[in-house]
N, C-alpha and C positions, 0 to 999 in steps of 0.2 A: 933255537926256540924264539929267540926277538927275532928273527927275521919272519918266520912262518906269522906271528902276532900282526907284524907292520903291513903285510901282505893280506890278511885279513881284514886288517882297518881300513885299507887303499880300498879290497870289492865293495866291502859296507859301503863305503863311502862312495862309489863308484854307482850301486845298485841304488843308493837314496838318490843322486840328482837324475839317474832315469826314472825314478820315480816320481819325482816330483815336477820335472819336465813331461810327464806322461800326464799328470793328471791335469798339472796349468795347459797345457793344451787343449786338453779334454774339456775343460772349464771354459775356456774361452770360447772353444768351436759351440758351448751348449748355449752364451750368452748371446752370440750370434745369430743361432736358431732360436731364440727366444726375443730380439729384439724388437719391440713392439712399434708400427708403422706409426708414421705419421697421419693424427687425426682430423678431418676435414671437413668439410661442408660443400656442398659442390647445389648448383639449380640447371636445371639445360639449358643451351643456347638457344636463343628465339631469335625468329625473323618476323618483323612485324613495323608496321608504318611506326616513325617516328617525327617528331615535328620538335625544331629546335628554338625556344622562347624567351625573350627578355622579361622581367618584372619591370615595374613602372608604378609611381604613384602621382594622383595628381586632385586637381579638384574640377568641378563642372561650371562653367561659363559661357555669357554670348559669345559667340562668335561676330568680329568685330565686323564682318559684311553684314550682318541681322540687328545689329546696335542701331537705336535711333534715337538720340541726343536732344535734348528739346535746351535750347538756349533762353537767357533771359537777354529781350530785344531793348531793353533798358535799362536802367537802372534800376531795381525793385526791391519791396521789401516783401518777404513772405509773411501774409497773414494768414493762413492754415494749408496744412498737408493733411491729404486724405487718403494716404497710402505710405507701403513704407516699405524697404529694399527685400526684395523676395518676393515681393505679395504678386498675385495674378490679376490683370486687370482687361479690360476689355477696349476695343477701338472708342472712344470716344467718352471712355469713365475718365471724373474728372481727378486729376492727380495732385492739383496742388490750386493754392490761388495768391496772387501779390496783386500788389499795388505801385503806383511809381514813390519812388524816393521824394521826400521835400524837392532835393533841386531837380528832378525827374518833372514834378508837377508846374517848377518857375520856367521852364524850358516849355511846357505845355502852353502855358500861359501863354506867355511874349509871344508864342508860333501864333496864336490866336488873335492878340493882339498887333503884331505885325500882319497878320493879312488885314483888317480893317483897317489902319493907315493906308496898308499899299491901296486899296480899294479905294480908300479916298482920295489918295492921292491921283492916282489914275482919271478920276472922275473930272478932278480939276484943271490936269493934264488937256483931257480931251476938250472941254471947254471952252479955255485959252484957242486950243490950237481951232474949235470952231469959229471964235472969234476972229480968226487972223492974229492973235496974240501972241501963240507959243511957236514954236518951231515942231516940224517932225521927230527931230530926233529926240524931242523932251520927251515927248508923247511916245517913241519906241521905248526910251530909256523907263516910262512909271507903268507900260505895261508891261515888262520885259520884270521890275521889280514885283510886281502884284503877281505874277505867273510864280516866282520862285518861294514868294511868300507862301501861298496856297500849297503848291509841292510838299513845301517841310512840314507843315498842318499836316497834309495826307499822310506824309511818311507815319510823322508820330501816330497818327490816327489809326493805321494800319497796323503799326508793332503795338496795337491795345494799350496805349495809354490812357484813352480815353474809352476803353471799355470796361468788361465788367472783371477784370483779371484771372477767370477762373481756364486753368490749361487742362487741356485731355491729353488723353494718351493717342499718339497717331497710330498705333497697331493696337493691337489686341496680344497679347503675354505677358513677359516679367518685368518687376522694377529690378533692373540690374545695379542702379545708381541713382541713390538720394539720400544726401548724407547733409541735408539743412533742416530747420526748428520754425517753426514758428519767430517771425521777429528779425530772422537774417537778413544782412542787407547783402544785396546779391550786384555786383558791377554787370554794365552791358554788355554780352558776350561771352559772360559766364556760366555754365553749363549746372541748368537746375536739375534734370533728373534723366535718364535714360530708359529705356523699354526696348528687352530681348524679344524677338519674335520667339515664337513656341516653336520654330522649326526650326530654329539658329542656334540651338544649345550644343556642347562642345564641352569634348576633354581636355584640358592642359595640364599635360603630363610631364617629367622629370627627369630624363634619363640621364644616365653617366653617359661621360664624355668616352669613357674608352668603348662604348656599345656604338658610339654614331655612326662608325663605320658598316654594319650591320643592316643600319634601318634604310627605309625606301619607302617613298609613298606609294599606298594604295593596300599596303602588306594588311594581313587579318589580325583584329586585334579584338579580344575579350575582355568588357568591361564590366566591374561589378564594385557594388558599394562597399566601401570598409567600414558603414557606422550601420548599418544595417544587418541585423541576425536574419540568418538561411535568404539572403537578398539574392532575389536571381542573376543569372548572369545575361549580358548581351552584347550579341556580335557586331563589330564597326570595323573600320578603314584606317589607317592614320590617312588625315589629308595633308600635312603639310611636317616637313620634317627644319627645326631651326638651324640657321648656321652663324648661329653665336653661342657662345657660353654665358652662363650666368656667373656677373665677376664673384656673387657669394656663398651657390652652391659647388660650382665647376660643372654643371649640369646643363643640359640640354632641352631646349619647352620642344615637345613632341602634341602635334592637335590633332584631335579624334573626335570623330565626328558622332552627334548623339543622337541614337535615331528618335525622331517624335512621341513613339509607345514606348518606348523605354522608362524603367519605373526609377530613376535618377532624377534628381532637386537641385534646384539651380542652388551650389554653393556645398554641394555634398563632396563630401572625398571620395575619392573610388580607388580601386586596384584595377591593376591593368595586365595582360600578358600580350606580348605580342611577337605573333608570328613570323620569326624570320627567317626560319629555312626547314625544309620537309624532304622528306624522303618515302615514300609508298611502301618501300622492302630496304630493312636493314637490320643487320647482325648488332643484338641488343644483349648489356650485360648490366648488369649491377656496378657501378662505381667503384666499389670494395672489391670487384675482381680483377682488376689493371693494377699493377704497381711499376714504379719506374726503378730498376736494374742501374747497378753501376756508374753503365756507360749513358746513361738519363735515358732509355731505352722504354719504351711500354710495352711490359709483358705479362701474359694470362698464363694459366696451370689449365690441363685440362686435365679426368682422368680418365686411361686406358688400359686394361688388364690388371686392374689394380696396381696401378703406377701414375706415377705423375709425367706430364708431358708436358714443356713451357715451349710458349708459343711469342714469339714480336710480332704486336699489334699495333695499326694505325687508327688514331680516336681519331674517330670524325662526330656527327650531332651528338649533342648532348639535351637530352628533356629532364629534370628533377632529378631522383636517384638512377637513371637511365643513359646508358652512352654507348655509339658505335663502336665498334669497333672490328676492321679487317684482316684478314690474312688469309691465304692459300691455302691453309690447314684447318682451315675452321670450317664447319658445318652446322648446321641447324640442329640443334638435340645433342651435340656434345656435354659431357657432365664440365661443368666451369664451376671452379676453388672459388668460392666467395670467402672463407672463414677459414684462418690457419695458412693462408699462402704466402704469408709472409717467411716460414720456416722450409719452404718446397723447392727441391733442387729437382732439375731436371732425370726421371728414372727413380724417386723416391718410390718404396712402396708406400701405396695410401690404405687411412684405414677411414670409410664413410660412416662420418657420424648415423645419416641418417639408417644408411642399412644396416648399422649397430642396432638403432630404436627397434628395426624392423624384426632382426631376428632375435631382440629379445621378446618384442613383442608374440611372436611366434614359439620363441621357447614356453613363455606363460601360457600361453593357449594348449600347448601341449603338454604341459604337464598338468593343468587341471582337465584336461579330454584324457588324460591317462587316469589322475584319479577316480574320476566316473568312472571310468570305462575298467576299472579296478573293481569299484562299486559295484557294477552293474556284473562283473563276473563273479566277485562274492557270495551276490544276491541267491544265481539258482541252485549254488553250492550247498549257502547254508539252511534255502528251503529242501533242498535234497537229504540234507541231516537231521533237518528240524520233526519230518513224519518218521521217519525211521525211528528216531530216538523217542518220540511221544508213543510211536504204536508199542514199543519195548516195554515200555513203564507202562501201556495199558495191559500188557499181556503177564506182567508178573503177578500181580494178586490173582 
């Protein structure tokens, strides 16, 4: 009797773990079939010109070929300014006006008074030496003094100290530089004010130092104002690329040239792009789609048969949210992982977000075209009951 019991226990016992090995199997193989793919985002791959750009900021100035400096030829004092740094001026508008300095006018003086001595003396020179009295070489030596006398008179005469002090502008365009008042006493040689020609305006731009390798004269550059709202943009050159750093920003003066009609102010800031390398045809992706792998690798997801398929790509131009990128397996209109490729192993099943949207979009469309189309079979049903039942009810009384 216990033996037959213990024998019984042992099948039980026997028949529940096939049982229950039957069904965790079964569970598991359902979880499998049920495993929901991985969800994505995918745009196609484009082929299309890309153009690769620096940013640049900077502000508008002469250009130091088109600067034209007007000095003070004496010592002077400034008794009025009629203009003032920015302003537009014209060849011959007057700019400013001085005077000589107290000792500017004791210098005048004596030069004045020094030639009439020398005259006189010269006078008495000659005389003597009519007489038999003087020698030749007195008479070389007091005309030889009265010639150097006169000179210095001229000079001063010339650098207007003894005119009417008022300076013009030698071109017609900008004061780029006049930073004096009224009452300033200005040394000889000292630079009263400057005038940009109208065709000498100029970008001087900013770049980092790690881009210099990049730049080249003559490359195309876009220029537009940063203190101006919807300010148009305009096309220039860089003309001259620097090869020094600035010891305060670590940056690089980068000059651009401003065309004439360009609607830019001398002293305005501008934004800059500039063009340093182009390509007419190239495999273009969103940034978000490269990610670097392991081995620092750059690799894309593409999808194919509803699977993922990772690709090693070579980035080459990049423009704003935009970047090259190569490889042997790439083609024009591939679906490329923008969203979620961070979790894509090569061969995952994918699930597209967007063709999610679409076929719910389409389920909704079809189940309101079924409603109607419900409706409208309703319709000749319940007009088909509706005479019948009415003629019924006329026919009983």
């Amino acid at each position: 009797m216990n033996k037959r019991i213990v024998i019984a226990v042992l099948l039980a016992a026997v028949v529940a773990t096939l049982v229950f090995l039957f069904v965790h199997h079964g569970s598991q193989e359902a979880e499998a079939e049920i495993k929901p793919a991985a969800r994505v985002e995918t745009v196609p791959l484009k082929s299309q010109p890309l153009a690769q750009t620096i940013e640049a900021f900077g502000v508008v100035e002469s250009a130091p070929a088109s600067e034209r400096t007007t000095p003070a030829t004496y010592e002077s004092v400034v008794v009025s300014v009629h203009a003032v740094a920015g302003s537009r001026v014209a060849a011959g508008d007057v700019v400013m006006e001085v005077a000589p300095s107290p000792d500017a006018r004791l210098q005048l003086q004596a030069a004045r008074t020094a030639v009439t001595l020398a005259a006189q003396s010269l006078a008495a020179a000659q005389e003597r030496y009519d007489l038999k009295l003087g020698t030749t070489q007195e008479l070389i030596t007091a005309r030889q003094a009265e010639r150097d006398a006169r000179e210095k008179l001229a000079s001063y005469e010339v650098r207007g100290m003894s005119g009417d002090g008022k300076l013009h502008a030698p071109v017609a365009g900008i004061v780029s530089k006049l930073d004096l008042m009224a009452g300033s006493l200005v040394a000889a040689g000292a630079p009263l004010f400057a005038i940009a020609a109208d065709s000498g305006l100029e970008a001087r731009l900013s770049v980092e130092s790690s881009a210099v390798g990049l730049l080249a004269r003559n490359q195309s550059v876009t220029l537009q104002s940063a203190q101006q709202n919807e300010a148009a943009a305009v096309t220039s050159n860089v003309r001259v690329v620097g090869g020094s750093l600035n010891p305060t920003t670590g940056s690089v003066d980068v000059r651009v040239a401003v065309p004439p009609a360009a609607p830019l102010m001398f002293g305005e800031r501008v934004r800059a792009l500039i063009e340093v390398a182009k390509k007419d045809s190239a495999l273009v992706v969103p940034r978000s789609a490269v990610l670097p792998d392991e081995d620092n690798k750059q690799v894309l997801f593409t999808v194919k048969d509803g699977k993922a398929v990772r690709h090693e790509v070579e980035v080459g131009l990049t423009a704003g949210d935009l970047v090259e990128v190569t490889a042997a397996t790439l083609h024009a209109g591939d679906a490329v992982v923008t969203l979620g490729n961070y979790e894509l192993t090569d061969g995952m099943a994918i699930q597209d977000a967007a063709q999610d949207t679409e076929v719910a979009a389409g389920d909704s469309k079809g189940e309101g075209g079924k409603g109607a189309a419900g409706a409208d079979d309703d319709a000749p049903e319940a007009a088909s009951k509706g005479p019948a039942k009415t003629g019924g009810k006329g026919e009983t009384p």
